[in-house]
ZAROFI-24705 format. One record per residue (C-alpha): residue in one letter; x, y, z. Coordinates in Angstrom, 3 decimals, padded with zeros to 6 digits. Layout:
N
+------+----------+----------+----------+
! code !       c1 !       c2 !       c3 !
+------+----------+----------+----------+
!    a !        X !        Y !        Z !
...
+------+----------+----------+----------+
end
This chain:
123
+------+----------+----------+----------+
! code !       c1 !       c2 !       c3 !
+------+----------+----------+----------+
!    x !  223.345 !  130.330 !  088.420 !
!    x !  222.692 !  127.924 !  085.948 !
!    x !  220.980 !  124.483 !  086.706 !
!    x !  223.089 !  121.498 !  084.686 !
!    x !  220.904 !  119.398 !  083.238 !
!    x !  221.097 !  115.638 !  083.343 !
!    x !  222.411 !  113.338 !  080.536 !
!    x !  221.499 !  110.174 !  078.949 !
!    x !  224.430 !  108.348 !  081.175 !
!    x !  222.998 !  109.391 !  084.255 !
!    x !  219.399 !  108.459 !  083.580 !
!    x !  219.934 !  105.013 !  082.287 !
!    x !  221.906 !  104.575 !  085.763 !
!    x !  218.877 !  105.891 !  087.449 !
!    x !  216.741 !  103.951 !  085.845 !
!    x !  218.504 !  100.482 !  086.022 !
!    x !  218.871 !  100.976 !  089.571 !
!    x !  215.555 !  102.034 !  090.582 !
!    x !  214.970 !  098.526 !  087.981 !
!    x !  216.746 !  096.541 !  090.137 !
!    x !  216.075 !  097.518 !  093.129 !
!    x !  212.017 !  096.750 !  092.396 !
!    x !  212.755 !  093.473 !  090.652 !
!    x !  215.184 !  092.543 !  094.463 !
!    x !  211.989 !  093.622 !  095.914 !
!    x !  209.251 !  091.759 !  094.129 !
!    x !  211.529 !  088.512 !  094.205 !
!    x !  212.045 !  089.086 !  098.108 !
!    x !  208.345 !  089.724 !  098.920 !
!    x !  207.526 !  086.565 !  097.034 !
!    x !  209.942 !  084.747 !  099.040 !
!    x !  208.178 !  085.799 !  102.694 !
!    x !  204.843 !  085.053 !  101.167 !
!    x !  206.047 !  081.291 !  100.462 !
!    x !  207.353 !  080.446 !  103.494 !
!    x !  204.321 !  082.383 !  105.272 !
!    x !  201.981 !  080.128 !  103.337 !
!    x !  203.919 !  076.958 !  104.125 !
!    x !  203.909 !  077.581 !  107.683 !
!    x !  200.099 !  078.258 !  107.719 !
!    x !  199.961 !  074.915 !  105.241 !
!    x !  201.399 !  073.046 !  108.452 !
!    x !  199.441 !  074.308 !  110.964 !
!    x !  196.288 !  073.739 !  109.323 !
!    x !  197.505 !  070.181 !  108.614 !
!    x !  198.426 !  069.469 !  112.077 !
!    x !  195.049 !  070.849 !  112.938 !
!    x !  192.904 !  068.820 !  110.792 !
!    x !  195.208 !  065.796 !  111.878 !
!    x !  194.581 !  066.318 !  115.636 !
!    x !  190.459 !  067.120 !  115.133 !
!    x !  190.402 !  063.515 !  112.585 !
!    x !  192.315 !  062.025 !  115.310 !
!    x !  189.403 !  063.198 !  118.091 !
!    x !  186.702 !  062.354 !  115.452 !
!    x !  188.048 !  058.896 !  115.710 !
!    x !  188.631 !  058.638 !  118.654 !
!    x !  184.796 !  059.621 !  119.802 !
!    x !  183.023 !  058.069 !  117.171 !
!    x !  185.365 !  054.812 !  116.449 !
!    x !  185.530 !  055.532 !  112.500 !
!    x !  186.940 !  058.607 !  110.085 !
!    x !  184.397 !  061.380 !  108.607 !
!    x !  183.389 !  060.888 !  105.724 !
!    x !  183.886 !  064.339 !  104.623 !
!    x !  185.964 !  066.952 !  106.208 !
!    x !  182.937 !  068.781 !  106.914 !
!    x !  181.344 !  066.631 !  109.176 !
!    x !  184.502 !  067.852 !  111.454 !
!    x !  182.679 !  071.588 !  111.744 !
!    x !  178.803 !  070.017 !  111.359 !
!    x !  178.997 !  067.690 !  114.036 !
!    x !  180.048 !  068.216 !  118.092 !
!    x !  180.595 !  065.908 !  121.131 !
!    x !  180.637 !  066.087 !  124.963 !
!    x !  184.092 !  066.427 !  126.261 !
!    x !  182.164 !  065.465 !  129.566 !
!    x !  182.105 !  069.098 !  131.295 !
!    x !  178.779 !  068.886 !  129.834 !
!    x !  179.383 !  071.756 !  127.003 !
!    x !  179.377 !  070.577 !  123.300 !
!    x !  182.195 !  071.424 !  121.574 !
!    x !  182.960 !  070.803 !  117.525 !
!    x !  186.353 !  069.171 !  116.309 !
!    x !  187.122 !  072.122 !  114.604 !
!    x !  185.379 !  075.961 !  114.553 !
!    x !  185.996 !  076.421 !  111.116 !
!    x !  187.669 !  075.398 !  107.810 !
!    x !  189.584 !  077.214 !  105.173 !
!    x !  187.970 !  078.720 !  101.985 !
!    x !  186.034 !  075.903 !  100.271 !
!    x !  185.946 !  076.618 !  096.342 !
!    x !  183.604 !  074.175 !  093.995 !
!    x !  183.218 !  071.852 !  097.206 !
!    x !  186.888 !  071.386 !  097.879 !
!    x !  188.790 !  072.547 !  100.971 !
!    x !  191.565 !  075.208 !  099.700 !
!    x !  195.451 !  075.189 !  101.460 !
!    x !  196.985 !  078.645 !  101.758 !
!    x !  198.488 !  078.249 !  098.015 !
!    x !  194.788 !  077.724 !  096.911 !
!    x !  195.233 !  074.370 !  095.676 !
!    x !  192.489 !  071.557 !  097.304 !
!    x !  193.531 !  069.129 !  100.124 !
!    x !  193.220 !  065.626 !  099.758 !
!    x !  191.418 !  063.350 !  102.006 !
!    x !  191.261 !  059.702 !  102.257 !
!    x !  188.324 !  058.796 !  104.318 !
!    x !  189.357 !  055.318 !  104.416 !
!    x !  192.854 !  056.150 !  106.118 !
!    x !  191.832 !  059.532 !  107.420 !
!    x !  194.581 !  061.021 !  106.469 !
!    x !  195.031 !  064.581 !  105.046 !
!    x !  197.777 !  065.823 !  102.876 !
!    x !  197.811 !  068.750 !  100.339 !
!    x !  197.845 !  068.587 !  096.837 !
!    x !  200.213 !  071.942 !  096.408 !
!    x !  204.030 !  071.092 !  094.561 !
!    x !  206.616 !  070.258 !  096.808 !
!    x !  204.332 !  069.871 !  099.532 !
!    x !  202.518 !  066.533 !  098.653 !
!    x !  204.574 !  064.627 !  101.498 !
!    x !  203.886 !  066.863 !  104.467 !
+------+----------+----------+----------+
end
């Protein structure tokens, strides 16, 4: 029995499928990893806004540095000392990161946190 060998047609098929069908995958996977990072850019918002909220509401004025919300505690009154939050997000050069790696913003004066990150300036 012989074995046919393939020709040049049936390669460059091959080979623009198995193109196209990593290119639909790449562009898919970036996609999920968007909208994953966009929901984890809310939550952390929404956390920092409650634990600035608490802050000022316990000490009557905004922290001065988003820091002071994992340096410093308070007494809930159960007698335990708590922190307003456990822990931030990576800090690069002194700035807090959002999950696209781009540094929050915060107004001590307002209190107010937003990121920095395109298309998500208003959130």
């Amino acid at each position: 029995m012989k074995r046919r060998h393939r020709s040049h047609l049936e390669l460059t098929i091959i080979v623009i499928v198995v193109g196209l069908a990593v290119v639909l995958g790449i562009g898919l996977y970036q996609k999920r990893s968007e909208a994953q990072s966009a929901r984890q850019l809310m939550r952390e918002l929404s956390t920092f806004r409650s634990a600035l909220a608490l802050y000022k509401t316990m000490n009557h004025e905004n922290p001065l540095r988003l820091e002071n919300l994992i340096e410093k505690d308070y007494d809930f009154g159960d007698g335990k000392r708590r922190r307003f939050l456990d822990a931030l997000p990576p800090i690069k050069a002194g700035e807090v990161l959002d999950p696209f790696g781009t540094p929050y913003t915060y107004d001590a004066t307002s209190g107010w946190i937003k990121s920095k990150t395109e298309g998500y300036e208003k959130w």
